[in-house]
C-alpha positions in Angstrom: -67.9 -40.6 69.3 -66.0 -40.5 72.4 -66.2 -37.4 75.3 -62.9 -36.2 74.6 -63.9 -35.7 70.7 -67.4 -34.6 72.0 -65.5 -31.8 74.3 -63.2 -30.7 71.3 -66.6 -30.1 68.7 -68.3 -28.4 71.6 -65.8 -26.4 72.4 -65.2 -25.8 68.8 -68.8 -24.2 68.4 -68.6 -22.3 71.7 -65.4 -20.6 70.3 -66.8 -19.5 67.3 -70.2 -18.4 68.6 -68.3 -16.2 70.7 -66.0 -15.1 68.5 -68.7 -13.9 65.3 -70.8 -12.5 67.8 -68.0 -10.3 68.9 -67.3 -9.9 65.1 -70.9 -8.6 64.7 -71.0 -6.4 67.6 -67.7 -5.1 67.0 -68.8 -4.0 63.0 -72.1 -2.0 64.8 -69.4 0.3 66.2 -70.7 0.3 70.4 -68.9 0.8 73.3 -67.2 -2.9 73.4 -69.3 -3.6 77.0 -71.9 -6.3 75.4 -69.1 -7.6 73.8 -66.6 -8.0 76.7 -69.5 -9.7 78.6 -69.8 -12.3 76.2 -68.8 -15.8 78.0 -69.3 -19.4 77.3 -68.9 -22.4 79.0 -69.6 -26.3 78.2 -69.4 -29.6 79.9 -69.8 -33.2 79.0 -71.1 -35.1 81.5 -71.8 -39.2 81.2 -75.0 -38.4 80.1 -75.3 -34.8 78.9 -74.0 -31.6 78.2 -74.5 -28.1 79.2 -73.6 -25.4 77.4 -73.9 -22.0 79.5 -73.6 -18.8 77.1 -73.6 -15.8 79.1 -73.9 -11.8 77.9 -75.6 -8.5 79.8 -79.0 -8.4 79.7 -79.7 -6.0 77.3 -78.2 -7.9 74.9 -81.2 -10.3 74.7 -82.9 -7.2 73.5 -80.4 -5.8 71.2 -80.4 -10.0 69.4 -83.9 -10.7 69.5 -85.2 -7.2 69.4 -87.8 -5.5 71.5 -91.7 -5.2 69.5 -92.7 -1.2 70.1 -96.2 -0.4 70.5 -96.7 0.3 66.4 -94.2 -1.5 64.9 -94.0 -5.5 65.6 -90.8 -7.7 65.2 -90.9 -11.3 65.4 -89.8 -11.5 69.2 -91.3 -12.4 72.6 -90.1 -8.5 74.0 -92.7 -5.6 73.5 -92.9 -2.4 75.2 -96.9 -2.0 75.9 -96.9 0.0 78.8 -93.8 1.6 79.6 -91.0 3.1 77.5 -87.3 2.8 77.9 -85.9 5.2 80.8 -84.9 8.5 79.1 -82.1 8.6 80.8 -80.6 5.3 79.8 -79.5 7.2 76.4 -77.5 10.0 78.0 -74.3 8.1 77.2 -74.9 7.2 73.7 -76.1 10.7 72.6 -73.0 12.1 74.0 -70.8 9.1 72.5 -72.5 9.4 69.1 -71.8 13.3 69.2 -75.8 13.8 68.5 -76.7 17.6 68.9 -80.3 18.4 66.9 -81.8 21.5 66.7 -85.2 23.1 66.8 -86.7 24.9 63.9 -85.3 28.6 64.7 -82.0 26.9 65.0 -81.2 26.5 68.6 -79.4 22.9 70.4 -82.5 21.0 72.2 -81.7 19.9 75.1 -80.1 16.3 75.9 -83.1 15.9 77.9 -85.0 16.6 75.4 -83.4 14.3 73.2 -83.3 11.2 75.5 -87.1 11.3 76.1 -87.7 11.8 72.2 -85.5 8.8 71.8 -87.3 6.9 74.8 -90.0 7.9 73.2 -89.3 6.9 69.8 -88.3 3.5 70.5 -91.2 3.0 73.1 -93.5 2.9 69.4 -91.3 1.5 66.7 -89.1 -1.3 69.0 -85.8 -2.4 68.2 -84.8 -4.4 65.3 -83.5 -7.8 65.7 -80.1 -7.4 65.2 -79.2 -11.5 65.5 -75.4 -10.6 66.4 -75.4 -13.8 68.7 -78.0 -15.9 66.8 -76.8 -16.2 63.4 -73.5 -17.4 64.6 -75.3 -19.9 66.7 -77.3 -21.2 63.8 -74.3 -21.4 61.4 -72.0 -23.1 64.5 -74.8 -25.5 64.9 -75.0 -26.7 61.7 -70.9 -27.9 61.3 -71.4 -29.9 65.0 -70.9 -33.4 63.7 -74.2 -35.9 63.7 -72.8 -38.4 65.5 -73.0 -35.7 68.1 -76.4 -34.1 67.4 -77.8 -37.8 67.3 -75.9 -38.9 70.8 -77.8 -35.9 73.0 -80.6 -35.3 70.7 -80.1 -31.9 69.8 -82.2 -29.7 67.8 -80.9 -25.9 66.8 -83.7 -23.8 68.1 -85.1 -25.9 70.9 -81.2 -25.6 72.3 -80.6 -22.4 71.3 -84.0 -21.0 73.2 -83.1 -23.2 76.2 -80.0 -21.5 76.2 -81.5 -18.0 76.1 -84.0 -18.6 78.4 -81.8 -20.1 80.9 -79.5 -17.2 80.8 -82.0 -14.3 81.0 -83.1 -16.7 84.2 -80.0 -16.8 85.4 -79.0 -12.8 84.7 -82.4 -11.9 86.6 -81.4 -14.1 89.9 -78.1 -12.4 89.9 
């Protein structure tokens, strides 16, 4: 198989990882930013490729999901000693119009709310949500042998070099 057909499968699979992630993201109804950070990039070299998939960080949690200190998920995140900031939910309470109230009937507090939520997810985690890896897996399996064969590619040794060098690279930055 020659590089130029090599490029076009490649390129083929980055395209659609990209775009049924999206997809995915897009049908849990967030505010589009994980989505519009979604980026790809591949290159065949003489000898190689690289693929470079690249997403903000928390979207490594929200894929993978995040173990809480109760309830385990299959996933190398866990919260063990400290929860999610409180704060970090002040924008998706107000975006999800969330206004609970206490048992005589009066509006808690957002504050209130955002460390019973940092609370909350500190002990049951987050699910895996797999909005970038079950694209990747399905993408992976159409990539044509020859191809697979030529670099020696296997689905989850590439896919977790993929990950890991991206959250390595997101940390650096």
């Amino acid at each position: 198989m020659d590089k130029e057909l090599q490029l076009k499968a490649l390129e083929e699979f980055r395209d659609y990882v990209i775009k049924r992630s999206k997809a995915n993201l897009r049908k849990k109804k967030s505010t589009g930013n994980l989505s519009k950070s979604l980026n790809a990039e591949v290159k065949v070299m003489p000898n190689s490729i690289r693929f470079f998939f690249e997403m903000a960080e928390y979207g490594f949690y929200q894929d993978k999901g995040v173990s809480g200190t109760r309830k385990k998920y299959n996933t190398e995140f866990s919260y063990t000693t400290k929860a999610p900031p409180p704060k970090a939910f002040d924008k998706w309470i107000v975006r999800k119009g969330i206004a609970p109230r206490d048992k005589s009937g009066k509006f808690l507090t957002r504050k209130s709310l955002q460390f019973a939520l940092s609370r909350y997810i500190f002990v049951n985690g987050i699910k895996p949500s797999l909005f970038f890896t079950r694209p990747f897996e399905a993408a992976f399996k159409e990539l044509p042998n020859e191809l697979i064969e030529a670099y020696g590619l296997e689905s989850e040794e590439l896919f977790d070099t993929i990950m890991k060098e991206n959250f390595r690279n997101y940390a650096n930055k």
